[in-house]
Every structure is written in structure tokens, then in C-alpha cells.
C-alpha positions in Angstrom: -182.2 -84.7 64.3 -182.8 -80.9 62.9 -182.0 -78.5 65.7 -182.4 -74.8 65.8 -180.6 -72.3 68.1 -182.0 -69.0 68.2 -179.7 -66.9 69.7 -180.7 -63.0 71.0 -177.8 -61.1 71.3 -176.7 -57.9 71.3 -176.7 -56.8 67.8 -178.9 -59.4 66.0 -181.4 -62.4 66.4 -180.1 -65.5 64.5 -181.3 -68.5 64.4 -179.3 -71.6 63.0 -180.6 -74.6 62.0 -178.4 -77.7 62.0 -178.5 -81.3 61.1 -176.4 -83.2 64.3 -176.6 -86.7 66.3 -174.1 -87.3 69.2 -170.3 -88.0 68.3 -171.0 -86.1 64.6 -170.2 -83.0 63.5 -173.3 -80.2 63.7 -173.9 -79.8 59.5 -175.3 -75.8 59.4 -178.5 -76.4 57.1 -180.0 -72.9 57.2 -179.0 -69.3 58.7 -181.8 -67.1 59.3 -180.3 -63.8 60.9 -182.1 -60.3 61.7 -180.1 -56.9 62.9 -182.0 -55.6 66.2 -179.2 -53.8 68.0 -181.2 -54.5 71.4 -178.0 -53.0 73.1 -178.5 -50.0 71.4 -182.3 -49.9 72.3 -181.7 -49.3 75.7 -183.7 -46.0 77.6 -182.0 -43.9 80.3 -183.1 -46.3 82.7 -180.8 -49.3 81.3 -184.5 -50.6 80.1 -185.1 -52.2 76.9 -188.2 -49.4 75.9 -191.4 -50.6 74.3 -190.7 -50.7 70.7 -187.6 -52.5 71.1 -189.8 -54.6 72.9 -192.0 -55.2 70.4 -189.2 -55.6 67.2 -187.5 -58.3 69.5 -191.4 -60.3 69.7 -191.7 -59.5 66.2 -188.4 -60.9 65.2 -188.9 -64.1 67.3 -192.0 -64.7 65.4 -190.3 -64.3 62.1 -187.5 -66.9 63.6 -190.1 -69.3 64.9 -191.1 -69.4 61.5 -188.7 -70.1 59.9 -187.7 -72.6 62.0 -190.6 -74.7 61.5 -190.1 -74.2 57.4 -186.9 -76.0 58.0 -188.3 -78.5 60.1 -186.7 -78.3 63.4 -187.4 -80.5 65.5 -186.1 -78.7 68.8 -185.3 -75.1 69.4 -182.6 -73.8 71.9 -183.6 -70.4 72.4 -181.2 -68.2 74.3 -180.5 -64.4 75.4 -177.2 -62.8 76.0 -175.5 -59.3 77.7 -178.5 -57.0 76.3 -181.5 -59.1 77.6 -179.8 -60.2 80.8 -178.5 -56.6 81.8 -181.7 -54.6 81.0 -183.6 -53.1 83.6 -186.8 -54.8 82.8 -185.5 -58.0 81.9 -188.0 -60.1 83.9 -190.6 -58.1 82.0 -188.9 -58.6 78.9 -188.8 -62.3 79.1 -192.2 -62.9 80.6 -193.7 -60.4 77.4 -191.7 -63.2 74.6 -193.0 -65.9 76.3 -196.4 -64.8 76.2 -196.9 -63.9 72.9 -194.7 -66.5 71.0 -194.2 -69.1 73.7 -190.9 -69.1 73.9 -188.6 -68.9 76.5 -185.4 -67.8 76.6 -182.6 -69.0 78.4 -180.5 -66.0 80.0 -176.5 -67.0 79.8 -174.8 -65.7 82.0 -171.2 -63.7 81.0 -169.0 -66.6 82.4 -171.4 -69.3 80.5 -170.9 -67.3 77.5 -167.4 -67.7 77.8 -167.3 -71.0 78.5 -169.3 -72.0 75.7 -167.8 -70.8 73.3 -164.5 -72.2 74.6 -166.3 -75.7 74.1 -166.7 -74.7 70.9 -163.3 -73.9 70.0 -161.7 -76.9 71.6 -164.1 -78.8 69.5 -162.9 -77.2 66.3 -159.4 -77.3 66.8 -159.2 -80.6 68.9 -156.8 -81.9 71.8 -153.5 -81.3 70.0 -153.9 -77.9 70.3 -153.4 -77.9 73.4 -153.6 -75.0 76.1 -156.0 -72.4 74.4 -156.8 -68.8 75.2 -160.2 -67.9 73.4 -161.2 -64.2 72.6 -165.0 -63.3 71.7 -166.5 -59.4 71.0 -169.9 -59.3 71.1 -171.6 -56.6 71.0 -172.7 -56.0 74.4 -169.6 -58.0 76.2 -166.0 -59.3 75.6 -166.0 -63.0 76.4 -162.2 -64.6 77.6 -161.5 -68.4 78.7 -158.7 -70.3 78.6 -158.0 -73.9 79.4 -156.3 -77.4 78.6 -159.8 -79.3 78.6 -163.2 -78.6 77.4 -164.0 -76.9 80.7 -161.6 -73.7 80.9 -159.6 -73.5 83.7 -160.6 -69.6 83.7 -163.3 -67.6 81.9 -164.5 -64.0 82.5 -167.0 -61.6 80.7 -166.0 -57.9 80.7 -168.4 -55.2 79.9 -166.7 -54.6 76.7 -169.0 -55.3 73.6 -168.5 -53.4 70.3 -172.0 -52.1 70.2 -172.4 -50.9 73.9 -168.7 -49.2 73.8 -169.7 -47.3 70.1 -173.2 -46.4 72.0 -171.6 -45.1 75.6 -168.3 -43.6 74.1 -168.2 -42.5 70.2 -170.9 -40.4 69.4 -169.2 -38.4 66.8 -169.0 -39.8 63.1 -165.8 -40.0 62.9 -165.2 -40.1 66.3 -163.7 -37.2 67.7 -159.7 -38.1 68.6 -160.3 -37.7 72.6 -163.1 -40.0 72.5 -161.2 -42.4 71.0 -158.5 -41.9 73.7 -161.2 -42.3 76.2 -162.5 -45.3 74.9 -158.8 -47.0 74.4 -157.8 -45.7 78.0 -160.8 -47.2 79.2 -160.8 -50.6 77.4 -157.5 -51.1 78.8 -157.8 -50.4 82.2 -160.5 -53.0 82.2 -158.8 -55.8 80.4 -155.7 -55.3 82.5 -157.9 -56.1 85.4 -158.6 -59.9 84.5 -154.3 -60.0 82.7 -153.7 -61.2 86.0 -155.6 -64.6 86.4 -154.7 -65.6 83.3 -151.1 -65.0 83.2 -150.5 -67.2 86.1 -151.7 -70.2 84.6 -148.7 -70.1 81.8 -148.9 -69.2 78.8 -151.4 -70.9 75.9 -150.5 -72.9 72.6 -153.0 -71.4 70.4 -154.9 -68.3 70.5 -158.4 -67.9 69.0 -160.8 -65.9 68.3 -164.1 -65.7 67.6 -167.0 -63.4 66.4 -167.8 -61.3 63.3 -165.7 -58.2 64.7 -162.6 -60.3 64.6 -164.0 -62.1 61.5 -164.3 -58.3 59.9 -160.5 -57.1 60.9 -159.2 -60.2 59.8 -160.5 -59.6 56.4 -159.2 -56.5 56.2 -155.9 -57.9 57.4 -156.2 -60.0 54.3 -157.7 -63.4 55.5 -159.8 -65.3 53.0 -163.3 -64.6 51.8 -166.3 -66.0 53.9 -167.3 -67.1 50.7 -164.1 -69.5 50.2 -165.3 -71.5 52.9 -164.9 -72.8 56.6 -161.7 -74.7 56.6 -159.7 -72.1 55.2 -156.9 -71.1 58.3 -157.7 -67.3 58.9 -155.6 -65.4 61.2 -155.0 -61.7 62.5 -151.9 -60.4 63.3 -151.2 -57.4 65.9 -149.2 -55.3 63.8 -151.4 -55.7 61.5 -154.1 -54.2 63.5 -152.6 -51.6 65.1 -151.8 -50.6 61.3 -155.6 -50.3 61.0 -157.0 -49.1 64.3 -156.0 -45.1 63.4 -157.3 -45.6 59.8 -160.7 -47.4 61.2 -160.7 -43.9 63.7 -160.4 -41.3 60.7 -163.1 -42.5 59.2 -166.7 -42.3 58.9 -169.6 -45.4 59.4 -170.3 -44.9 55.4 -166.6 -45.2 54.8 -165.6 -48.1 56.8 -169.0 -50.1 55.3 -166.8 -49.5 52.1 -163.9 -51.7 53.1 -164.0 -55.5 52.5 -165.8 -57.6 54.4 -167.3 -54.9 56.7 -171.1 -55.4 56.8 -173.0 -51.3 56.8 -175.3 -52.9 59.9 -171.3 -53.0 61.8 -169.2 -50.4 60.4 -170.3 -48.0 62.9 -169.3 -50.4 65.7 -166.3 -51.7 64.3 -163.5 -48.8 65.7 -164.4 -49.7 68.8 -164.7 -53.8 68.6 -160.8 -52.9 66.9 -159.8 -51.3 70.1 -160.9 -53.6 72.3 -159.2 -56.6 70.1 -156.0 -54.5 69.9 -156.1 -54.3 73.5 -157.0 -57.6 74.3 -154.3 -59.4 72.2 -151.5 -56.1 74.0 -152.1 -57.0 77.2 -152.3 -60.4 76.7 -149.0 -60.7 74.5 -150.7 -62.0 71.7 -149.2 -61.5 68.4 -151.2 -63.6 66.2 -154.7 -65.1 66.9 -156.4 -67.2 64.4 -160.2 -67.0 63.8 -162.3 -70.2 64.6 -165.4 -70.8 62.5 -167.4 -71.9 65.9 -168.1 -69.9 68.8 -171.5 -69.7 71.0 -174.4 -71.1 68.9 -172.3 -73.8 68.3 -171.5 -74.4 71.8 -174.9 -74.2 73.0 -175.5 -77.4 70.4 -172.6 -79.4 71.1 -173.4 -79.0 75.0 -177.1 -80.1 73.8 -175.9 -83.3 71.8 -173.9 -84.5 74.6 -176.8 -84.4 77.6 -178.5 -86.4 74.8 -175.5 -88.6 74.4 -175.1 -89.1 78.3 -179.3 -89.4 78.2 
């Protein structure tokens, strides 16, 4: 069957249409994908305001669309950190299911997390064995680790590239104390959550997942997007830490100039590079390697096997 996920995040609305049956692999057959930045749409309240509002309905209906171009036969609509922690969100999601008749699912942090750990264990399979998995969005930072498909741990840390760049760096460049701030900051969080991890021994393979990690890699030297999904990518920490004082000297216009950084995420990318630095510091990590699948892909395999089970 043709299934869609349509997935309202922080930083864009995507939907993704696949071709999957239980026990096969999901075959993507169309990406349709709009920049909304609902995290940075956010009033003084912590309310998503009325425009923002209005672009998110609009941008549904564009995705709703589309979806029924491609033929989809079911849609697994879904909302993450900037839906689910807005002040209005009730009102939010009553509004879109009004006028486009969808309704949205609200994950939760930890559901995020483990999702996306599905995902990974998918890609990579059994032999891999323990795995820590490491996801920036841009409203959270998503963190689960585990043997099976169910992590044995999984947390979701208020740490997303888009709601860090928003709160913390409003210079362009940054100003060199903000950027202290920020690191300081995004430490003292992670450090929190070292703990509960570390006890359960240390993991075979890292991952990571997401377009922030996606965009350092690159500029660590990992292959082109356009070279294909089962090329091995990877990012090493000295590599990173190379780049995190280069990233912070420079403007959004300049960093949009380096390759692979999209311009809709060079302003966010110093601070999804801080957070990864200090995620893969404080957990010991010195090399993680990028995995092609993270949440939409989750959200389908969990989807294809109720249907197997049904």
C-alpha cells in the first residue's frame, strides 16, 4: 500500500510518501517538504500566534494535496516539540482539524525518541548490537539507547537547534558570550541524563540522525546526499570541534555557503553543532555514524507492524 507520513515539526512540514507491506522495506516514492519554523513562531506567551496558525493550515492543505496526487492511501499525520509545547496547543490542533480534517497525533519527547530508535535498529539490524541513538531537531534533542527494538532508555531534552538559535543567539555572528552561554548551558543539561545511560554499559554503535548531523557531517567530508542512501557516513569529534569555532565566526549568509548547508538552516546550525559536540563529549563518543532513517520512518515501520499483527 501507498502510505504518507506527514510530519509537523519544528522547522518544517514534510510529508513522505512511501510504497511498504509488512516484512518489506518502506520504498520512499515522493518527498514533499515546506520550511515553517513553527518553533520560531512562537509569541511571548509560548503561543503559536495567529499567522503561524494560519501558514501551518495552509501548509497542511498543500500536503493533503499532494498526498492525494501520489495516491496515498493512508496518512499518518503527526506533530512534534513545537505543536505539543505551545501554549495554545489544544487550540491549535482543534483549528487543523477543522479546516483540513486532519488530526494530528501529538508524540510525546520520549515517543520521539523511541521511534526513531526503531528506526535505527531497523537500518542497521541485530548485529549491531547495543546502540546509542542521537537526534537534533529543531525544537528538542531526542537520546535512546538499547539492545532491542524497545530502548532500554530514551529521553528528550529541550535542546532543538531552532529553539536554542531563537532563545540564545540573537547576534549574526553570535556574539562570543552567547555562544559561551549557550555551550555552558547545553552542557549542563545533557550531563543531566550522562548518568542513566552510562550505567547500562557502554554501546556498540553510535548513530545519529537528522539533517543537523546530516549538515556537519558533510562538512566533515561525508558523501553527497546525492550519491545515495547506502553510502556509510560518519562524523568524527575532532572533526567537529575543528568546526564549532569556525561555524561561531560566521555569519547565517556565510555558513549557507558551505557544502551541504541548506540557507533555511544555516542560521540554526552553530547551535545544533554545539549541542552535537556536547552530546557526543559527555557521552564519550568519538565517532557516530549517520543513519539514513529516523522518525518518519519509525512512525511507518511501527504502522506496518500493527498491520502485520492485525
Amino acid at each position: 500500500m501507498r502510505l504518507g507520513v506527514l510530519d509537523v515539526g519544528s522547522n518544517t512540514v514534510h510529508l513522505l510518501v512511501v510504497d511498504a507491506h509488512p516484512g518489506a522495506c518502506p520504498l520512499p516514492a515522493h518527498s514533499h517538504k515546506t520550511e515553517l519554523r513553527l518553533a520560531q513562531l512562537l509569541d511571548d506567551d509560548g503561543a503559536i500566534g495567529p499567522d503561524g496558525v494560519d501558514r501551518l493550515i495552509a501548509v497542511v492543505q498543500e500536503a493533503l494535496q499532494a498526498a492525494e496526487d501520489k495516491g496515498v492511501e493512508e496518512l499518518l499525520p503527526f506533530a512534534t516539540s513545537a505543536v505539543r509545547e505551545a501554549g495554545n496547543a489544544d487550540d491549535v490542533l482543534a483549528r487543523v482539524r477543522e479546516e483540513t480534517g486532519v488530526e494530528l497525533g501529538v508524540l510525546s519527547g520520549e515517543e520521539e525518541a523511541r521511534l526513531t530508535f526503531l528506526a535505527a535498529r531497523r537500518w542497521y539490524g541485530w548485529s549491531a548490537g547495543k546502540l546509542l541513538v542521537i537526534d537534533i531537531g529543531g525544537g528538542s534533542l531526542e537520546i535512546a539507547y538499547g539492545l532491542d527494538e524497545e530502548p532500554d532508555t530514551a529521553v528528550s531534552l529541550p535542546l532543538g537547534a531552532g529553539r536554542l538559535t531563537a532563545g540564545w543567539l540573537p547576534g549574526d555572528p553570535p556574539e562570543p558570550d552567547d555562544v559561551r552561554a549557550l555551550r555552558r548551558h547545553v552542557r549542563t543539561e545533557i550531563a543531566r541524563t550522562v548518568g542513566d545511560f552510562s550505567r547500562l554499559g557502554a554501546p556498540d554503535h553510535v548513530v545519529a540522525t537528522s539533517k543537523t548531523f546530516k549538515q556537519l557531517a558533510r562538512l566533515a567530508g561525508a558523501a553527497r546526499s546525492a550519491e545515495g542512501l547506502y553510502v556509510q557516513r560518519e562524523l568524527k569529534r575532532e572533526s567537529l570541534e575543528a568546526w564549532v569555532p569556525r561555524l561561531a565566526a560566521m555569519s547565517a549568509a556565510e555558513r549557507a555557503e558551505l557544502p551541504g548547508v541548506s540557507e533555511a538552516r544555516a542560521g540554526q546550525l552553530l547551535a545544533g553543532a554545539l549541542v552535537a559536540e556536547g552530546a557526543m563529549d559527555l557521552f564519550g563518543v568519538e565517532r557516530l555514524e549517520i543513519c539514513p532513517w529516523a522518525l518518519r520512518e519509525g512512525v511507518i515501520l511501527r504502522r506496518l507492524d500493527h498491520m502485520d499483527q492485525g
